[in-house]
SEBANU-68803 format. One line per field, with one value per residue (C-alpha): y, z, x; residue number from 1. Coordinates in Angstrom, 3 decimals, decimal comma. Layout:
N
Y <- Y ...
Z <- Z ...
X <- X ...
seq <- NUM ...
// end
This chain:
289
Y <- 0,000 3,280 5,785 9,337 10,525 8,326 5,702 1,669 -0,192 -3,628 -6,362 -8,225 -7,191 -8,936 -12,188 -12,343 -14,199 -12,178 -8,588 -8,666 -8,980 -6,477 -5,729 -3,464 -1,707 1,408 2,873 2,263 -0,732 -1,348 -3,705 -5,055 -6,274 -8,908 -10,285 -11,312 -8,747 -7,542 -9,163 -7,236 -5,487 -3,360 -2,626 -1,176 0,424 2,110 2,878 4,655 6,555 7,638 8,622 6,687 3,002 1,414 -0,373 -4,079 -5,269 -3,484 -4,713 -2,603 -4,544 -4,089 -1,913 -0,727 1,427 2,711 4,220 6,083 5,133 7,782 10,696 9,310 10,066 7,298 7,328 4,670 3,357 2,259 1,554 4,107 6,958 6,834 6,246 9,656 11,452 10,778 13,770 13,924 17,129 15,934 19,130 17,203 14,988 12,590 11,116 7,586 5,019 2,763 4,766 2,969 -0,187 0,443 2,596 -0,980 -2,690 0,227 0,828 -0,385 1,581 4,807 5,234 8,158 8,991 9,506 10,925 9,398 11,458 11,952 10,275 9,783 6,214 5,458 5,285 5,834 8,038 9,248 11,903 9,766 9,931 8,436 9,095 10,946 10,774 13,182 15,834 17,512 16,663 17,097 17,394 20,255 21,167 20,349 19,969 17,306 13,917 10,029 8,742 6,692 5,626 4,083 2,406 0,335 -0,986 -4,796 -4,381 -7,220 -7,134 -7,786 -7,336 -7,114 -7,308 -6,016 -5,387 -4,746 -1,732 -1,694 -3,029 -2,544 -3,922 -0,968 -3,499 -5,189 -2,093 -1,347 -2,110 0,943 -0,584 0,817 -1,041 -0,951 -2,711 -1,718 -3,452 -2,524 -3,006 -2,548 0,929 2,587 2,047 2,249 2,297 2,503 3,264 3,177 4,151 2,393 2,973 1,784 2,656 0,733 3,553 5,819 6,789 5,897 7,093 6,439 8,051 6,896 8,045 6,919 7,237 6,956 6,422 7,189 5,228 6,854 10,144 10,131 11,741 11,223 11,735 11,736 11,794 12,417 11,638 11,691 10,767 10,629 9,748 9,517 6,244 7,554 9,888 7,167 4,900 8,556 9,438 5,856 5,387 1,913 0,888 1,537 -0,559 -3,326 -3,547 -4,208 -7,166 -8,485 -8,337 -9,632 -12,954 -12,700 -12,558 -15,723 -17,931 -18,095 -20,033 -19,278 -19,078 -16,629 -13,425 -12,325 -8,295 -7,209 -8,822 -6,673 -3,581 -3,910 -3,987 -0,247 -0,316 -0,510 1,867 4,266 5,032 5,944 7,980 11,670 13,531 15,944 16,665 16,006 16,787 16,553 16,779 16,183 15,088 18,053 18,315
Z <- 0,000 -0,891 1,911 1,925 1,451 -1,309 0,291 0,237 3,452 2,157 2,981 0,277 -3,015 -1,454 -3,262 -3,705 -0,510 1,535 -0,434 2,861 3,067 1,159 1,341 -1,226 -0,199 -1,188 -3,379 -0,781 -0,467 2,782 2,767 5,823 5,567 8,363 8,196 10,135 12,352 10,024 9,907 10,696 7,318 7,391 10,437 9,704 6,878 9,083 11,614 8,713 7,502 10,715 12,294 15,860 16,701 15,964 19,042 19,849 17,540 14,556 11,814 9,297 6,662 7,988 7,323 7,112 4,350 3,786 0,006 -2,109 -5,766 -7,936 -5,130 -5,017 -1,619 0,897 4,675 5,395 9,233 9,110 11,647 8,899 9,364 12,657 14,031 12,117 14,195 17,010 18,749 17,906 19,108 22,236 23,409 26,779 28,410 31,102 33,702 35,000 37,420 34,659 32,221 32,996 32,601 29,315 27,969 28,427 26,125 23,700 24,327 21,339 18,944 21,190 22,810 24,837 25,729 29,319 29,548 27,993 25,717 26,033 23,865 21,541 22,535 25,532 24,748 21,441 21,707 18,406 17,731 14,082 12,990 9,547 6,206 3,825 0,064 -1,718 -4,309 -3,135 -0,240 3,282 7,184 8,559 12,030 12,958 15,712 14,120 16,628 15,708 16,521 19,403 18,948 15,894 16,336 19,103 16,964 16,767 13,131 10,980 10,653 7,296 7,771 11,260 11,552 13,988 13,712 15,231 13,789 16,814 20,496 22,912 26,584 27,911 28,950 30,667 32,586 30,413 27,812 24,384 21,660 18,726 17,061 14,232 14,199 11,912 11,495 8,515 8,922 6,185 6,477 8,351 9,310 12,769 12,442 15,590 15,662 19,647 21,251 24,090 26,679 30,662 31,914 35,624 38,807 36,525 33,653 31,779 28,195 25,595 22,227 20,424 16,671 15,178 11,305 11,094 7,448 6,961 3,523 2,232 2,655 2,134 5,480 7,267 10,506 12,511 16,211 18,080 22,162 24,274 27,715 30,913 33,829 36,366 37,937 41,096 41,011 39,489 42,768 44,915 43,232 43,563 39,895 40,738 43,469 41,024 38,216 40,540 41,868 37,798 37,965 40,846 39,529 36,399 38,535 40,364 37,153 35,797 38,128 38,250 35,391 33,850 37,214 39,243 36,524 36,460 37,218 36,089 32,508 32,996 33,808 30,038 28,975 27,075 26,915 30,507 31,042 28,359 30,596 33,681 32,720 31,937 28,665 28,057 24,496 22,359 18,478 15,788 12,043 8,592 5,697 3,174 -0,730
X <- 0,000 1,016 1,504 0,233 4,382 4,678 6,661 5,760 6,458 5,306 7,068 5,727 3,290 0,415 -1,277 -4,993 -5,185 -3,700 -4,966 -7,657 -11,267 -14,111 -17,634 -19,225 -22,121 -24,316 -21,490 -18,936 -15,753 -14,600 -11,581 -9,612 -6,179 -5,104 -1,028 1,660 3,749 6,834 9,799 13,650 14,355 10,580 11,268 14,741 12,849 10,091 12,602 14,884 11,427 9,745 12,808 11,698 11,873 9,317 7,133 7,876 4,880 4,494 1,733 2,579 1,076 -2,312 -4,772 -8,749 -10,132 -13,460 -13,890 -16,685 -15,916 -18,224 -16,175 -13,247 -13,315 -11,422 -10,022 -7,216 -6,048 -2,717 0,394 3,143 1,313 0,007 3,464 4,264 1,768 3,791 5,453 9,162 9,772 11,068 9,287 7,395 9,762 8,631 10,596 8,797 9,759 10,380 11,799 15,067 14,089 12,536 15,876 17,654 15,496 16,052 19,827 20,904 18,768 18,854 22,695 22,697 19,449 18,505 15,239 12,011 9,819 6,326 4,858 7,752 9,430 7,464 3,881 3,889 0,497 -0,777 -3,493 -4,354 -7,448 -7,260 -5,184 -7,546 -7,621 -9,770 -9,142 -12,084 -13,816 -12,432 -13,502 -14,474 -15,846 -19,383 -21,749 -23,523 -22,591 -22,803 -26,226 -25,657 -29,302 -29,368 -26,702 -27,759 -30,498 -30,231 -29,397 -27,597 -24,126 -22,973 -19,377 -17,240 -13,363 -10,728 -7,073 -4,073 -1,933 0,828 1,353 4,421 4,647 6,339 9,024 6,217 5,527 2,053 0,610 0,116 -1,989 -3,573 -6,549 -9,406 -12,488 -15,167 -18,876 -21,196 -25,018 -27,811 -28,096 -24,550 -20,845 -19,114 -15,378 -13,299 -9,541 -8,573 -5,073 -5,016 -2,177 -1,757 1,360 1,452 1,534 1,459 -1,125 -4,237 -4,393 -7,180 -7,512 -10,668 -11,596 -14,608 -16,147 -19,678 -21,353 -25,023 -25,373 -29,073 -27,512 -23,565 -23,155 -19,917 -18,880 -15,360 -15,063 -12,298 -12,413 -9,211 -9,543 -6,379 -6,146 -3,529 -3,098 -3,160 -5,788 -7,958 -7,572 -7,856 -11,079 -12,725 -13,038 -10,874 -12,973 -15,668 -14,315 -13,681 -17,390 -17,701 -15,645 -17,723 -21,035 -20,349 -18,472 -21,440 -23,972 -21,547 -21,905 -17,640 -18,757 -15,224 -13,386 -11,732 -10,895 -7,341 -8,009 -4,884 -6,379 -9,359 -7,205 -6,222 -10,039 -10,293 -14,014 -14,355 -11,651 -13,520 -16,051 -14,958 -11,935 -12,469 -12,431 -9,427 -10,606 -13,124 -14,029 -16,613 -16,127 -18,157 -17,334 -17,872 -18,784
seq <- 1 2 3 4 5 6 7 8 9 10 11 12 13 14 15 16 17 18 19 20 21 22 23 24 25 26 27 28 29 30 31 32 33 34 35 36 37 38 39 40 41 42 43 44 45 46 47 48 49 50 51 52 53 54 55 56 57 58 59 60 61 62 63 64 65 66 67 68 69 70 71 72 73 74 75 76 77 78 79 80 81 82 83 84 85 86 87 88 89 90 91 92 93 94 95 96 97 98 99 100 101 102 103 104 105 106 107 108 109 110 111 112 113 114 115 116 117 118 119 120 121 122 123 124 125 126 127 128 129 130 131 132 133 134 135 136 137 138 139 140 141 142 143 144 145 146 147 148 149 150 151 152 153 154 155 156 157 158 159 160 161 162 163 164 165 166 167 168 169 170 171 172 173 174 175 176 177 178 179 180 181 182 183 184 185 186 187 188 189 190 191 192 193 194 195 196 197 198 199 200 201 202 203 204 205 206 207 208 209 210 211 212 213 214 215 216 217 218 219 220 221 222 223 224 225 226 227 228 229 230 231 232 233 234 235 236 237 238 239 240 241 242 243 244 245 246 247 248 249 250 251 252 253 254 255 256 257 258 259 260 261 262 263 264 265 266 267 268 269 270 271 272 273 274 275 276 277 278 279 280 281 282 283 284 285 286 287 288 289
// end
């Protein structure tokens, strides 16, 4: 796949099988791509491009693309470019209990640095929300929200998929994650691209952008929520007592049917995180002619 500067970070020209999956509907392709993590010489590649080190697990062949053929119009998630939109100023720096731990994982690849940058090389936080491609049509500030509503109708799903753009453990200190999933029903789109980050003692972080097609009309919307949280002020404020009284009932409500839940699992669950941390931005955009 071609990348919005013109470069190709392929590992391979993919084979029909592995070109990812497609739906067609109401004038519109959306196509999922799904393969392996790449191997040492994309990496070097990326590395060489983005000017960063690339996180432990980097799927940079994978991708999710919605399209409008008669417009031209399309939006593309992928790992190149959202890496890009990390901050390599080295403007906020960030000094963490584990930042040392983490530099000797890194040593090689980053001799002499003593300080970790926010985000750049610790969490790898990205403000992405999607590579556009349009000659004409861009996004443009709105008030008009995603109908929460209608999407909760029991509709059909014709298509569903998830991915996995990039993941690092934070030299099993955390966990940062960035991930698509996308579901098409009859009459509307949902996609989801989610930076997820929990750095342990010390920070929650999520970053959620969403894409919402109306089909009848054309209408498209982008979303863009970021929510933080200290760790600390999280357990101070009761929002972890809170979530924990969550993983109760719903052992309670199972019967332990599955056994005794591993909580530090469930302290990686994003949607649960999503809603009791607070919003530190938020913003709205449509799709214009």
């Amino acid at each position: 796949m071609a990348l919005k500067n013109g470069s190709n970070l392929d590992t391979h020209f993919p084979s029909p099988a592995d070109a990812g999956n497609s739906i067609h509907h109401q004038g519109f392709k959306i196509t999922t791509r799904k393969l392996p993590i790449l191997k040492a010489e994309p990496i070097e590649q990326m590395t060489s491009k983005l000017g960063i080190s690339p996180p432990e697990m980097i799927f940079g062949d994978n991708s999710v693309s919605i399209e409008h053929a008669s417009s031209g119009w399309a939006i593309v998630f992928n790992a190149y470019d959202a890496l890009d939109r990390v901050d390599k100023t080295g403007g906020s720096m960030l000094q963490v209990a584990h930042s040392r731990a983490w530099q000797s994982t890194r040593e090689k690849k980053h001799e002499g640095i003593t300080e970790v940058v926010k985000p750049f090389d610790w969490s790898y936080t990205t403000d992405y929300k999607g590579t556009l491609h349009s000659a004409s049509r861009t996004f443009k500030p709105s008030i008009s929200t995603i109908p929460i509503e209608l999407l909760k109708r029991p509709d059909p799903i014709l298509f569903f998929d998830e991915i996995v753009l990039y993941e690092d453990e934070m030299a099993d200190n955390g966990i940062t994650m960035l991930s698509c999933k996308i579901r098409v029903m009859p009459a509307r789109l949902l996609l989801l691209c989610r930076f997820f980050m929990r750095l342990d003692s010390v920070l929650f972080r999520i970053r959620d952008t969403r894409v919402y097609v109306e089909f009848a009309t054309g209408e498209v919307i982008r979303e863009h929520v970021a929510r933080e949280e200290s760790y600390e002020a999280v357990r101070l404020v009761g929002l972890y007592q809170a979530f924990m009284v969550r993983i109760a009932i719903n052992l309670m409500l199972q019967n332990l049917a599955s056994g005794r839940e591993d909580v530090h699992a469930q302290m990686r669950d994003a949607n649960r995180l999503a809603e009791l941390l607070p919003i530190t931005n938020r913003s709205l955009e449509c799709l214009t002619s």
